[in-house]
Structure formats: structure tokens, C-alpha cells
Residue frames as qw, qx, qy, qz and C-alpha x, y, z in Angstrom:
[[0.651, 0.717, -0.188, -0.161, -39.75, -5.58, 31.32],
 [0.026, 0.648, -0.750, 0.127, -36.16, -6.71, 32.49],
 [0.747, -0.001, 0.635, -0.197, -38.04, -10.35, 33.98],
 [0.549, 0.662, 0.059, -0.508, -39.26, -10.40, 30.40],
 [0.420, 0.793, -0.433, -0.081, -36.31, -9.82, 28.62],
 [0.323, -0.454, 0.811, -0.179, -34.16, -12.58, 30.72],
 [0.708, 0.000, 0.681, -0.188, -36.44, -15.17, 30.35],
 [0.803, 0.440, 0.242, -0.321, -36.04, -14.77, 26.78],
 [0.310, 0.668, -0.675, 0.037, -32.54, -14.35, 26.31],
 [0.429, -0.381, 0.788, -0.224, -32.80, -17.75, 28.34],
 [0.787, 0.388, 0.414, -0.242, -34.94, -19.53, 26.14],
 [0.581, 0.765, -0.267, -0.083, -33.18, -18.20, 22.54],
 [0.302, -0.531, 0.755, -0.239, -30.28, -20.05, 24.82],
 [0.674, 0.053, 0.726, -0.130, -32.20, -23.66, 25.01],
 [0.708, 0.631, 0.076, -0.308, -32.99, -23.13, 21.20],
 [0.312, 0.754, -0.578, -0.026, -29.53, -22.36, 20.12],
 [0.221, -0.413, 0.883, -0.023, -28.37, -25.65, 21.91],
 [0.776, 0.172, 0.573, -0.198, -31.31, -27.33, 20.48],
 [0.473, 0.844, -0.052, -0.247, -30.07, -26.43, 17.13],
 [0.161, 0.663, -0.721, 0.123, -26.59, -27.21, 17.64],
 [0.826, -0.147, -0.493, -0.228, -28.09, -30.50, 19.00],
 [0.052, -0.306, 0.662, -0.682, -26.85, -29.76, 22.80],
 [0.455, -0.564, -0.385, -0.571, -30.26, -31.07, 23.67],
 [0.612, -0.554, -0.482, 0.294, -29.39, -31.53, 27.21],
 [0.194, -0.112, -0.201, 0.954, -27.84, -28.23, 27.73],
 [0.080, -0.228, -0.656, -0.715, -30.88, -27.35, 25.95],
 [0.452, -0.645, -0.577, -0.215, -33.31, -28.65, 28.33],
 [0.408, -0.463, -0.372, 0.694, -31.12, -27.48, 31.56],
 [0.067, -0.181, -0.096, 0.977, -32.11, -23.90, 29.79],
 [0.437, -0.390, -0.375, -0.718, -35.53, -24.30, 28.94],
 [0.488, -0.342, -0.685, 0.418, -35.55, -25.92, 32.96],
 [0.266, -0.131, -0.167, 0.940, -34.68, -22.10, 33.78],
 [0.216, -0.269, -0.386, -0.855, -37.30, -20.62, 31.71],
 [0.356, -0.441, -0.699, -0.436, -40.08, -22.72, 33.20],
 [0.518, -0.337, -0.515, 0.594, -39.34, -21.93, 36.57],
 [0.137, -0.183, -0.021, 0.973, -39.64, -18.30, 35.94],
 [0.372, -0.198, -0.323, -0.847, -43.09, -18.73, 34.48],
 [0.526, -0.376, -0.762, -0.037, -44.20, -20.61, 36.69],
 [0.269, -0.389, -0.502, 0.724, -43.17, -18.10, 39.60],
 [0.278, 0.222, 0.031, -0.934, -44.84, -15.07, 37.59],
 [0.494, 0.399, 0.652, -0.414, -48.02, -17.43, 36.64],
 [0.381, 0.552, -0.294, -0.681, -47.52, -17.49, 33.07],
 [0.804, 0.022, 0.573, -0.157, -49.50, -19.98, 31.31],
 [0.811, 0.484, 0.258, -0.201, -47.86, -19.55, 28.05],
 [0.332, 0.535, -0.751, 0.200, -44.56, -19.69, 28.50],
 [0.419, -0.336, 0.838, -0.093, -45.39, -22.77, 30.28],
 [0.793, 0.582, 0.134, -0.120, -47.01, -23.99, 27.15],
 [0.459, 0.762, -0.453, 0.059, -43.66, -22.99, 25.08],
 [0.156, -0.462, 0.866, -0.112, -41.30, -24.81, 27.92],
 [0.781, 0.057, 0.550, -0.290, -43.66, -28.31, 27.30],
 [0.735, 0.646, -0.029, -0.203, -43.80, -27.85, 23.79],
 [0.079, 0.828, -0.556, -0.007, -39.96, -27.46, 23.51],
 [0.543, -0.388, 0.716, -0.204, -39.06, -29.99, 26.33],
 [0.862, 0.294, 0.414, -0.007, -41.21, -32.52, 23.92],
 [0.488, 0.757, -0.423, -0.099, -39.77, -31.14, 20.88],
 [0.068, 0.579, -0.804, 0.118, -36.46, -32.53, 22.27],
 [0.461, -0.140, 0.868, -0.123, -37.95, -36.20, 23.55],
 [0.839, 0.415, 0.214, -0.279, -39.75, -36.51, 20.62],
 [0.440, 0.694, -0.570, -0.008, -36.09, -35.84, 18.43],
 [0.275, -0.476, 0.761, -0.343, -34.76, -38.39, 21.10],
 [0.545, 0.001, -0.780, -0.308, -37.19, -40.78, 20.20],
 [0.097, 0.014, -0.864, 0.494, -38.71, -40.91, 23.52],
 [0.264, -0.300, -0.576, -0.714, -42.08, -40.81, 22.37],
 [0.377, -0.620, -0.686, 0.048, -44.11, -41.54, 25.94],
 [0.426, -0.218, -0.063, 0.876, -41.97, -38.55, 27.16],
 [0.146, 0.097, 0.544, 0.821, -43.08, -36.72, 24.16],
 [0.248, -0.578, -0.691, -0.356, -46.64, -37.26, 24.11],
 [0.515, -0.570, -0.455, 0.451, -46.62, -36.25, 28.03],
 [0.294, -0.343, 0.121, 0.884, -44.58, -32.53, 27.40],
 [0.034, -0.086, -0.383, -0.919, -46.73, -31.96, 24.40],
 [0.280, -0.594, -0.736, -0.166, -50.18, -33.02, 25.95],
 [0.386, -0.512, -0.195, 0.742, -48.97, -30.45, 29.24],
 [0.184, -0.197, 0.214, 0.939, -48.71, -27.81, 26.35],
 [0.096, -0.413, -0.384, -0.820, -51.78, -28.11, 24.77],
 [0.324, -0.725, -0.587, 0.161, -53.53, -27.80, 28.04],
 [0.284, -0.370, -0.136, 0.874, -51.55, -24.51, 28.84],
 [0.069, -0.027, -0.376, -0.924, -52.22, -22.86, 25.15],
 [0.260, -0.548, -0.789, -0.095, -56.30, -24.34, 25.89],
 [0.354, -0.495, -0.459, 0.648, -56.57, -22.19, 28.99],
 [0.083, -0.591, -0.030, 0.802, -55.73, -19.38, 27.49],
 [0.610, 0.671, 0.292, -0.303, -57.45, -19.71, 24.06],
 [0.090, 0.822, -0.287, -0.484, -54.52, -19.79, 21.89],
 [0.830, 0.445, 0.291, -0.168, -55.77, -21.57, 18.81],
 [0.492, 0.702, -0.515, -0.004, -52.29, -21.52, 16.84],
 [0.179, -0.573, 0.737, -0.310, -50.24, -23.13, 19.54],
 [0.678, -0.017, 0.639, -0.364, -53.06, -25.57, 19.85],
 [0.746, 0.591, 0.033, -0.304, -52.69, -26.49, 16.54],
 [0.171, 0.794, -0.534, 0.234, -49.17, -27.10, 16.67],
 [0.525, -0.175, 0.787, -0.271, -49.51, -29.46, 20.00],
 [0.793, 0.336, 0.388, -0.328, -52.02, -31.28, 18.17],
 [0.676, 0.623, -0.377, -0.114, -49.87, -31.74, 14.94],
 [0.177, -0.546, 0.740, -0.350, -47.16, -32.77, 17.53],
 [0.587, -0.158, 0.691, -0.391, -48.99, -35.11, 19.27],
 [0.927, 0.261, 0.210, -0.170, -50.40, -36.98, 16.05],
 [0.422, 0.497, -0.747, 0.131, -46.49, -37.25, 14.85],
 [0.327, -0.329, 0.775, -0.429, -46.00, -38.84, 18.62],
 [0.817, 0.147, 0.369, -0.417, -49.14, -41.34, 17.79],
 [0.747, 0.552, -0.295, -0.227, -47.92, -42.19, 14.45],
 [0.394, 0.478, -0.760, 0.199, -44.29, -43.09, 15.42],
 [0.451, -0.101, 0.783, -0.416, -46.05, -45.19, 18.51],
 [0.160, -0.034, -0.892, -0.421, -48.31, -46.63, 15.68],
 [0.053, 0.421, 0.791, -0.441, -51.27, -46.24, 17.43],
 [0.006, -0.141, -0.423, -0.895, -53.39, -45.45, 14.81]]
């Protein structure tokens, strides 16, 4: 429960600087996050750290970036059947198309 808790007070971290438009501090704490699901095999907080990560290269305008972080995510939220998230990527990802024009 204490892993748990950490990894979200680390995350609510990367938000708050994405908010405040830190977005590099931002990513250096959603860096933290993924690392920690990744060591305890959680595929959906490594969904959430893609999603994010893109979040922030899409705001950045880095749109190959973008696509890449948010494609990563909806494979994660696939896996594991979670049909909101994947709905979400997928809105993502056709913003990401749109501003590439690739219609």
C-alpha cells in the first residue's frame, strides 16, 4: 500500500508541473512513476505514464513524439481491456493525425 501511495504522490507531482506548465519537471516526474511500474509489472500505470508523457509532446507540438507515447498507451490499456482509456488514446491519437494533416 505504501509503493502505491508514492507512486501517486509522484505522479499528482508531474501533473501539478504539467499544469503550472513545468512540462519538463513534469516529465522528470512522470520518468519516476514509470520506472516504478515497470519494476512492479504494472501495465496501467504504464499506460497513464505514455498517455501523460504524450499529453506533454503533443502540448509541445511534437506531434511524431506524441503519436509514439500515445500509441505505447493504447497498447498498455488494450492488454488489459480497459475500454475508457482506450478511448481516450484513440481520441488522442486522431488530434495527433489531424494536426499532422494526415487525414
Amino acid at each position: 500500500m505504501i509503493l502505491k501511495t508514492s507512486v501517486l504522490f509522484i505522479m499528482r507531482w508531474g501533473i501539478f508541473y504539467f499544469e503550472t506548465g513545468d512540462l519538463q519537471n513534469s516529465i522528470n516526474y512522470f520518468d519516476k512513476t514509470y520506472s516504478i511500474y515497470n519494476q512492479r509489472g504494472n501495465v496501467r500505470g504504464k499506460g497513464l505514464y505514455y498517455a501523460n508523457v504524450g499529453n506533454i509532446y503533443m502540448i509541445t507540438e511534437d506531434y511524431s513524439k506524441a503519436l509514439e507515447y500515445q500509441e505505447r498507451a493504447l497498447k498498455n490499456f488494450e492488454k488489459i481491456k480497459d475500454s475508457v482509456s482506450m478511448a481516450s488514446c484513440m481520441i488522442n491519437i486522431s488530434n495527433i493525425e489531424t494536426n499532422l494533416k494526415n487525414y
